[in-house]
PDBQT receptor file of N, H, CA, C and O in Angstrom, charges set to zero:
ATOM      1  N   UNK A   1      -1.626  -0.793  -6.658  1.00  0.00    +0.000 N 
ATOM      2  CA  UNK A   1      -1.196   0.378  -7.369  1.00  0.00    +0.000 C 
ATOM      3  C   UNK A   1      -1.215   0.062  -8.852  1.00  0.00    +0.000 C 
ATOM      4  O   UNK A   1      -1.141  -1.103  -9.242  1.00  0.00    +0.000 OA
ATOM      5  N   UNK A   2      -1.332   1.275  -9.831  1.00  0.00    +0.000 N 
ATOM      6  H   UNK A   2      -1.392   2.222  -9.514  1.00  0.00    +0.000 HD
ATOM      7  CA  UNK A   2      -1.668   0.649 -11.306  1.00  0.00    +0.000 C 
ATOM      8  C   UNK A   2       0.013   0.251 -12.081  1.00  0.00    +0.000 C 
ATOM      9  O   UNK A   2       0.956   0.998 -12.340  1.00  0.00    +0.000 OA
ATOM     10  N   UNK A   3      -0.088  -0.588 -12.191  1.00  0.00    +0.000 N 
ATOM     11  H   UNK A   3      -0.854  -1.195 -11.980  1.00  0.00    +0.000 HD
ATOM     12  CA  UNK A   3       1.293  -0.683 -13.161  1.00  0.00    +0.000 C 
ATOM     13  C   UNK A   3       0.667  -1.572 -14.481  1.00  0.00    +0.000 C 
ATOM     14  O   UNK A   3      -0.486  -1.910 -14.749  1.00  0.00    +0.000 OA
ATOM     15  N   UNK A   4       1.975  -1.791 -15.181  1.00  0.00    +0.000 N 
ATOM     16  H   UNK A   4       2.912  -1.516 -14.964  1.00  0.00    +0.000 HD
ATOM     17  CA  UNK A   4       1.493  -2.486 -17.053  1.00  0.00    +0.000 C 
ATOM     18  C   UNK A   4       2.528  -3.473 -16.735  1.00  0.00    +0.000 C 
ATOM     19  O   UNK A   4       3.472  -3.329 -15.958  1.00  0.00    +0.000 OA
ATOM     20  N   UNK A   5       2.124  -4.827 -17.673  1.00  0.00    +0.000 N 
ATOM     21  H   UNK A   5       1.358  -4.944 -18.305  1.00  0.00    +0.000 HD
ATOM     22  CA  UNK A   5       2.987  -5.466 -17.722  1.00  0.00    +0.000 C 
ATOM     23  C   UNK A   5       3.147  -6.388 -16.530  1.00  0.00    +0.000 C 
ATOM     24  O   UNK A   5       4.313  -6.702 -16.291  1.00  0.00    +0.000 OA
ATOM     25  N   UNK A   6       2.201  -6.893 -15.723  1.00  0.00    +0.000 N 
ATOM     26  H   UNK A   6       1.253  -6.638 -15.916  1.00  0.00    +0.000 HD
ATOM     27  CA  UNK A   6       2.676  -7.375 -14.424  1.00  0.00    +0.000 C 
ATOM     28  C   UNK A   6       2.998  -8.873 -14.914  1.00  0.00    +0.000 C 
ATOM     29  O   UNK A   6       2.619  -9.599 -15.833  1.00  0.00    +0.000 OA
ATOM     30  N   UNK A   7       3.772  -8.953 -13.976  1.00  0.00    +0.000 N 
ATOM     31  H   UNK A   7       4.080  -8.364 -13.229  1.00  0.00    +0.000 HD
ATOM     32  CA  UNK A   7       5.058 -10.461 -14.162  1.00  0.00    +0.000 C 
ATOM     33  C   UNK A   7       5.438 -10.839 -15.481  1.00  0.00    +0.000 C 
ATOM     34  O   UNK A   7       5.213 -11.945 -15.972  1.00  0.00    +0.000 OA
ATOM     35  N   UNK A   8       6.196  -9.610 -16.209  1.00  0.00    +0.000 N 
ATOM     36  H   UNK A   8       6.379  -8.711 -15.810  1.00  0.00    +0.000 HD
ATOM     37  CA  UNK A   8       6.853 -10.099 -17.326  1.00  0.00    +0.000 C 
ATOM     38  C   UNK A   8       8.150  -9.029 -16.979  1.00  0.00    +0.000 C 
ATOM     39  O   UNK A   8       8.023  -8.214 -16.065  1.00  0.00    +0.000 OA
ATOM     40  N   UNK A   9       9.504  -9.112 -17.852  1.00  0.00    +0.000 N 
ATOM     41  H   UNK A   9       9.607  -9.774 -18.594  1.00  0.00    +0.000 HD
ATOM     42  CA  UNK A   9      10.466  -8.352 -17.204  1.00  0.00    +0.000 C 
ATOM     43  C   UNK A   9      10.649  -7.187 -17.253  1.00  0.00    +0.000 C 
ATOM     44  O   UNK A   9      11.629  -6.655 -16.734  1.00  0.00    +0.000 OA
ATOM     45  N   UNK A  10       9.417  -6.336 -18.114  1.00  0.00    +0.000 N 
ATOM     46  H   UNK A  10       8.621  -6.769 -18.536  1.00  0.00    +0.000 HD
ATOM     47  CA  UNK A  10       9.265  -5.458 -18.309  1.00  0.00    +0.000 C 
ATOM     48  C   UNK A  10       7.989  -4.187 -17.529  1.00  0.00    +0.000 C 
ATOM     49  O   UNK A  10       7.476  -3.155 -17.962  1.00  0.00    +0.000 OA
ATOM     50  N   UNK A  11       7.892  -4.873 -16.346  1.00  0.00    +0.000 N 
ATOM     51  H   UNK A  11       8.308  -5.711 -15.994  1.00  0.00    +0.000 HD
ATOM     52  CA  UNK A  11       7.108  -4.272 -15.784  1.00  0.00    +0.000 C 
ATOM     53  C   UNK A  11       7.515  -2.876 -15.264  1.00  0.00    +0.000 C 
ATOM     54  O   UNK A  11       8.507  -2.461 -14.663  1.00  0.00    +0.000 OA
ATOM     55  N   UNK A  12       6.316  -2.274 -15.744  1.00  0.00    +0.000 N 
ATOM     56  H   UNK A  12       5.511  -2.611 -16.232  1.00  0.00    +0.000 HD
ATOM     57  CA  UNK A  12       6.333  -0.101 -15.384  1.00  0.00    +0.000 C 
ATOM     58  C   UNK A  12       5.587   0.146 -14.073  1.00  0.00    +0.000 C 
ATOM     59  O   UNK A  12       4.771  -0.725 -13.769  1.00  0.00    +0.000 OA
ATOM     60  N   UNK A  13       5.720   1.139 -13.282  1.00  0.00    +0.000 N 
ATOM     61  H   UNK A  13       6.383   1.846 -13.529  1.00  0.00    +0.000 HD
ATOM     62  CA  UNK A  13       5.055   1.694 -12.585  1.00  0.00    +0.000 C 
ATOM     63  C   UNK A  13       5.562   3.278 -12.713  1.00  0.00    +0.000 C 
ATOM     64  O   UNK A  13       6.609   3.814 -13.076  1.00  0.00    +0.000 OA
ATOM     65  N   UNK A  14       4.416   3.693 -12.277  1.00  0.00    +0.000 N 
ATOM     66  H   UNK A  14       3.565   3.257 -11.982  1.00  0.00    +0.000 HD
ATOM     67  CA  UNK A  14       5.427   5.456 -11.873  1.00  0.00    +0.000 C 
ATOM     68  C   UNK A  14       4.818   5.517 -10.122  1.00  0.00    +0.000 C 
ATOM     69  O   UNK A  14       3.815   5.288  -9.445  1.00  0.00    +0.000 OA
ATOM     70  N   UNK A  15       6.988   6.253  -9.968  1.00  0.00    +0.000 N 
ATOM     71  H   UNK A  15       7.803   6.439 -10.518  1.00  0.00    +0.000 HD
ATOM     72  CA  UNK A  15       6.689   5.837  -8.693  1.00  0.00    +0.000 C 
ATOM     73  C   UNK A  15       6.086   7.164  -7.903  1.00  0.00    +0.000 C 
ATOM     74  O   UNK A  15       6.300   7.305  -6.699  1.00  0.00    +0.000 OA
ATOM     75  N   UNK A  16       5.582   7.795  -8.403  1.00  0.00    +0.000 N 
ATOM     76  H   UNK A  16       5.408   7.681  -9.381  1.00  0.00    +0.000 HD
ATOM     77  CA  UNK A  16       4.837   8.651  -7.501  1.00  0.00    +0.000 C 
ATOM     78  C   UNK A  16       3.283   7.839  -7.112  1.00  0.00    +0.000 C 
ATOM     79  O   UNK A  16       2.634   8.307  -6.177  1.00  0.00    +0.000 OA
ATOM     80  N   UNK A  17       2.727   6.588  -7.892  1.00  0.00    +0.000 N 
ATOM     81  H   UNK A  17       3.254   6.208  -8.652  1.00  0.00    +0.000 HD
ATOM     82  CA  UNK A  17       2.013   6.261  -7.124  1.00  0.00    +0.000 C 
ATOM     83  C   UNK A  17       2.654   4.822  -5.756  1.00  0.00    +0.000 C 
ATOM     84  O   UNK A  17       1.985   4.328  -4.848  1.00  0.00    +0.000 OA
ATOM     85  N   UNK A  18       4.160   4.518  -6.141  1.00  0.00    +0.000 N 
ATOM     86  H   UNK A  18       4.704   4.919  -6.878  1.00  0.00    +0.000 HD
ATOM     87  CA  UNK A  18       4.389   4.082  -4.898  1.00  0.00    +0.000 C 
ATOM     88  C   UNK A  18       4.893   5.187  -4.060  1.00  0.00    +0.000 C 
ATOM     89  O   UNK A  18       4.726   5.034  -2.850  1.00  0.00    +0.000 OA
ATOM     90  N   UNK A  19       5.205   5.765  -4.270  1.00  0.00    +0.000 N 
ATOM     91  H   UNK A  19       5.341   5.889  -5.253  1.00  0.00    +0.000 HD
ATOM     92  CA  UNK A  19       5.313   6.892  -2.929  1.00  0.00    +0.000 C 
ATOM     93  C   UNK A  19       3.954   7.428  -2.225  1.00  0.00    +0.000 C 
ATOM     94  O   UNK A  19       3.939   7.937  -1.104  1.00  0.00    +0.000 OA
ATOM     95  N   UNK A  20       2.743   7.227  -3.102  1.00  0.00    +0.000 N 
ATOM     96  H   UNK A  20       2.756   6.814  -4.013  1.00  0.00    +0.000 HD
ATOM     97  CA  UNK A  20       1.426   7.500  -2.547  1.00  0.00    +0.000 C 
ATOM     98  C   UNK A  20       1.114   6.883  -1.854  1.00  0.00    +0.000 C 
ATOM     99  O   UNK A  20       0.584   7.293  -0.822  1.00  0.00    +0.000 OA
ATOM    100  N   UNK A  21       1.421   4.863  -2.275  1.00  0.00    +0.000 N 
ATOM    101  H   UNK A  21       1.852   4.530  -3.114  1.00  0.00    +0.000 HD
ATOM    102  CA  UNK A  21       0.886   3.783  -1.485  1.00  0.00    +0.000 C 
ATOM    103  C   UNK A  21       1.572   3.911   0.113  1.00  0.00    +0.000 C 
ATOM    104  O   UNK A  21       1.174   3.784   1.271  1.00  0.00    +0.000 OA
ATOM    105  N   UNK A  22       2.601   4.177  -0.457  1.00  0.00    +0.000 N 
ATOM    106  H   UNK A  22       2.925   4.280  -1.398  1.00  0.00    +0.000 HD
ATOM    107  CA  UNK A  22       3.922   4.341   1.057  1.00  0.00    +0.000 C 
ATOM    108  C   UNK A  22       3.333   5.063   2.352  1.00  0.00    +0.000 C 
ATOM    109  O   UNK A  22       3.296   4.701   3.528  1.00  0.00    +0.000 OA
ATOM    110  N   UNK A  23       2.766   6.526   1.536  1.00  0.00    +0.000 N 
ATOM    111  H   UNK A  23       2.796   6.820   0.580  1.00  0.00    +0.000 HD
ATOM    112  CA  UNK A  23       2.406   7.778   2.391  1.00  0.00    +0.000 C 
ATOM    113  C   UNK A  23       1.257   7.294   2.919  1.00  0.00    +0.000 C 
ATOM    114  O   UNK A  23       1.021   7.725   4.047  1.00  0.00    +0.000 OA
ATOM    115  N   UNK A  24       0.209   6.293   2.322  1.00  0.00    +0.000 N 
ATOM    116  H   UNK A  24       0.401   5.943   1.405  1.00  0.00    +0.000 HD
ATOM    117  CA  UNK A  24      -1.287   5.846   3.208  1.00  0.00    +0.000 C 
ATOM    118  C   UNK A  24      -0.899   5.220   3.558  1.00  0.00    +0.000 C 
ATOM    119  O   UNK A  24      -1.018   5.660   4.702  1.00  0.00    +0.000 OA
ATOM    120  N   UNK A  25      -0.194   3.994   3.741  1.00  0.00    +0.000 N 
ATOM    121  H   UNK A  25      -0.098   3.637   2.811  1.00  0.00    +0.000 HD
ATOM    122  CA  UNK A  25       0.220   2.621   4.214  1.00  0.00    +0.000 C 
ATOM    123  C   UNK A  25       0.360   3.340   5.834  1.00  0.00    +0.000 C 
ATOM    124  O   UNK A  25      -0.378   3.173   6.805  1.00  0.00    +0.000 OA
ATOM    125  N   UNK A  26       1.717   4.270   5.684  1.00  0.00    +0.000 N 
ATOM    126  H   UNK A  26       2.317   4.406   4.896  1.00  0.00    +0.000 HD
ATOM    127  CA  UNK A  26       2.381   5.028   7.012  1.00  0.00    +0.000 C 
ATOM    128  C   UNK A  26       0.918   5.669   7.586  1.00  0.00    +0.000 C 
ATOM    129  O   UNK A  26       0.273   5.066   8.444  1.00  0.00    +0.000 OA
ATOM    130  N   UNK A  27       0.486   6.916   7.031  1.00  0.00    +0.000 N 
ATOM    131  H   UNK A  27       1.011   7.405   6.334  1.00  0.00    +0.000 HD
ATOM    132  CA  UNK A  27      -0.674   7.236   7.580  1.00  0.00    +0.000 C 
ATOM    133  C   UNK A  27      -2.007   5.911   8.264  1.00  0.00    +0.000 C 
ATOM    134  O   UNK A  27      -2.472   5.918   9.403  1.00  0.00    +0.000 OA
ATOM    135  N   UNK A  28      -2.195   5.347   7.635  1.00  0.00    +0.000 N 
ATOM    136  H   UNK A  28      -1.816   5.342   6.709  1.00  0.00    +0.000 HD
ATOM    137  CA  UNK A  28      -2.932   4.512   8.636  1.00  0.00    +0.000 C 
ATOM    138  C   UNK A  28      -2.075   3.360   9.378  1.00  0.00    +0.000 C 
ATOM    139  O   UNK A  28      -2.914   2.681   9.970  1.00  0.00    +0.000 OA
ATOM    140  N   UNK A  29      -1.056   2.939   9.569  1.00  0.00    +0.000 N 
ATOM    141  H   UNK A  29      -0.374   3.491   9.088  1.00  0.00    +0.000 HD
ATOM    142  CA  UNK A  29      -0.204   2.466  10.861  1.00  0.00    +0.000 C 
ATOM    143  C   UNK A  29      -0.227   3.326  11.692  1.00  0.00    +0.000 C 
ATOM    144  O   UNK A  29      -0.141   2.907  12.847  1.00  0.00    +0.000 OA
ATOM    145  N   UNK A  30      -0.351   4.899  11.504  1.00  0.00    +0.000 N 
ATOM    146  H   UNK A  30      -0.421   5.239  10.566  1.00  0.00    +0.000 HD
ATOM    147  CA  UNK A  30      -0.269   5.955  12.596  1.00  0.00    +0.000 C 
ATOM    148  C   UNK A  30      -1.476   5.722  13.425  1.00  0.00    +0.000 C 
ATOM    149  O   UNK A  30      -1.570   5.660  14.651  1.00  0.00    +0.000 OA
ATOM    150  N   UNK A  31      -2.368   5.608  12.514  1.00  0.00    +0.000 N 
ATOM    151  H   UNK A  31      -2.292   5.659  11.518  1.00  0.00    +0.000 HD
ATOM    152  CA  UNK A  31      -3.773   5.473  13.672  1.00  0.00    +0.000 C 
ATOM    153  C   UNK A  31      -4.085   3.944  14.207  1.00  0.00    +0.000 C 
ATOM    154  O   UNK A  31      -5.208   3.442  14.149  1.00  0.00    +0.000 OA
ATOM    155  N   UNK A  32      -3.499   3.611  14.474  1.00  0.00    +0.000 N 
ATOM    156  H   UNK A  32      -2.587   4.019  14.522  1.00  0.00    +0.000 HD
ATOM    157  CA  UNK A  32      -3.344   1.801  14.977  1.00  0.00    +0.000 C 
ATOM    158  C   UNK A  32      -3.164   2.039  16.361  1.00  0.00    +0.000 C 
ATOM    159  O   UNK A  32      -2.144   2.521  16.855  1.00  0.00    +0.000 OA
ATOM    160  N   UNK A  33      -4.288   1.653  17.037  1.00  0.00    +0.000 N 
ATOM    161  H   UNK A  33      -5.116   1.262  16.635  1.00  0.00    +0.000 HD
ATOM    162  CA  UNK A  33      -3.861   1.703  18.979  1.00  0.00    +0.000 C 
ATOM    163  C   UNK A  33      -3.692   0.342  19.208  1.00  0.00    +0.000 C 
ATOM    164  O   UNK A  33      -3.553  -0.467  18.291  1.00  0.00    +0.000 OA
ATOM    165  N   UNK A  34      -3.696   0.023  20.507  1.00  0.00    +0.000 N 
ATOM    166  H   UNK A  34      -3.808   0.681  21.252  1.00  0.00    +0.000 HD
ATOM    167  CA  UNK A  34      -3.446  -1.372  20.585  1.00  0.00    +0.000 C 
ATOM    168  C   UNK A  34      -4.612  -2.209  21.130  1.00  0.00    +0.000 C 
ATOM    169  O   UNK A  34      -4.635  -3.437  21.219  1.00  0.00    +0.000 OA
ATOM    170  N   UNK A  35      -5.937  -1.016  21.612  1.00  0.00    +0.000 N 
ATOM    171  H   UNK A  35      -5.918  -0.019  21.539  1.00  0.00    +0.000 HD
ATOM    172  CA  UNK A  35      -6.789  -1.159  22.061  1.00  0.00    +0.000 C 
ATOM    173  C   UNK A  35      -7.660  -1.595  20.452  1.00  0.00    +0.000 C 
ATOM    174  O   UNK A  35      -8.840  -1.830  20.712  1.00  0.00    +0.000 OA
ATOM    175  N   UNK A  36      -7.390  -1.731  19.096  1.00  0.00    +0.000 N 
ATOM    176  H   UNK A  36      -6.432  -1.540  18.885  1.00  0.00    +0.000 HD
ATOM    177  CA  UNK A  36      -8.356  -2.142  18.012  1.00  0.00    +0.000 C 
ATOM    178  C   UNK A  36      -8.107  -3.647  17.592  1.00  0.00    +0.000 C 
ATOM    179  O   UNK A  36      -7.067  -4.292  17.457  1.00  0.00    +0.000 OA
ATOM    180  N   UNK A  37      -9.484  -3.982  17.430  1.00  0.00    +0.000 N 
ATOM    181  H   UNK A  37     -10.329  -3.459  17.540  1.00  0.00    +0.000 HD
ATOM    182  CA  UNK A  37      -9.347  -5.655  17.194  1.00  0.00    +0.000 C 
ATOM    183  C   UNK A  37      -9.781  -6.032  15.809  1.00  0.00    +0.000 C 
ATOM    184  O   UNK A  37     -10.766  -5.690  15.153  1.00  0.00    +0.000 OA
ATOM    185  N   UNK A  38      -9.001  -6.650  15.605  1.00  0.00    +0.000 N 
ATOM    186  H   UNK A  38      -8.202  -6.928  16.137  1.00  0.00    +0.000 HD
ATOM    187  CA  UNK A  38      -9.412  -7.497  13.610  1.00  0.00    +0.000 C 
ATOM    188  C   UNK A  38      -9.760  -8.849  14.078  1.00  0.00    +0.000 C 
ATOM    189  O   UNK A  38      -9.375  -9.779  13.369  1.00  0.00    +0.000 OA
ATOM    190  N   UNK A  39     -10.255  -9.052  14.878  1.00  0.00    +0.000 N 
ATOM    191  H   UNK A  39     -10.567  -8.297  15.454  1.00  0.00    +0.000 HD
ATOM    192  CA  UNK A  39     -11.085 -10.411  15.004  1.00  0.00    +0.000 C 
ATOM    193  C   UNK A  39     -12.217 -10.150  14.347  1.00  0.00    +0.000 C 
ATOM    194  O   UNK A  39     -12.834  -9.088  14.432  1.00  0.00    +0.000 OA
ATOM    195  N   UNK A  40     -12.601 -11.321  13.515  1.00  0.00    +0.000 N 
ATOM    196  H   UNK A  40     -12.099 -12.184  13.446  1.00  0.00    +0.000 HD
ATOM    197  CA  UNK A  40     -13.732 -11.341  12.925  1.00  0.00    +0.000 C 
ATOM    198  C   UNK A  40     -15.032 -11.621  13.802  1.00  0.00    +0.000 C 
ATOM    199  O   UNK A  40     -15.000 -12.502  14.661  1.00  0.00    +0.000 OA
ATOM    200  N   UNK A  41     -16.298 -10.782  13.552  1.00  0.00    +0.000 N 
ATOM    201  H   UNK A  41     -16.325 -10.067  12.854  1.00  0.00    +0.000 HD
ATOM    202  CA  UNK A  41     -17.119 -11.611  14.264  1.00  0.00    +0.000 C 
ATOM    203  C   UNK A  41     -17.833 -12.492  13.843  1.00  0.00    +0.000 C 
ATOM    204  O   UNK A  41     -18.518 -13.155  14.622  1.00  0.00    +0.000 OA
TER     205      UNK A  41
């Protein structure tokens, strides 16, 4: 997600893009069966 300032104590974000990351994160755990594999081939 875009933020300024990363690892100093002044780091910004606006959180409507963590509430965005939140809302896809959730949306694709929804489509997760148990039948899909992350084995590499």
């Amino acid at each position: 997600m875009p933020l300024r300032y990363m690892h100093t104590p002044s780091e910004v974000l606006c959180l409507d893009d963590v509430q965005a990351t939140v809302d896809l994160v959730c949306a694709y755990c929804r489509r997760l069966t148990p039948e899909l594999d992350f084995t590499p081939v």
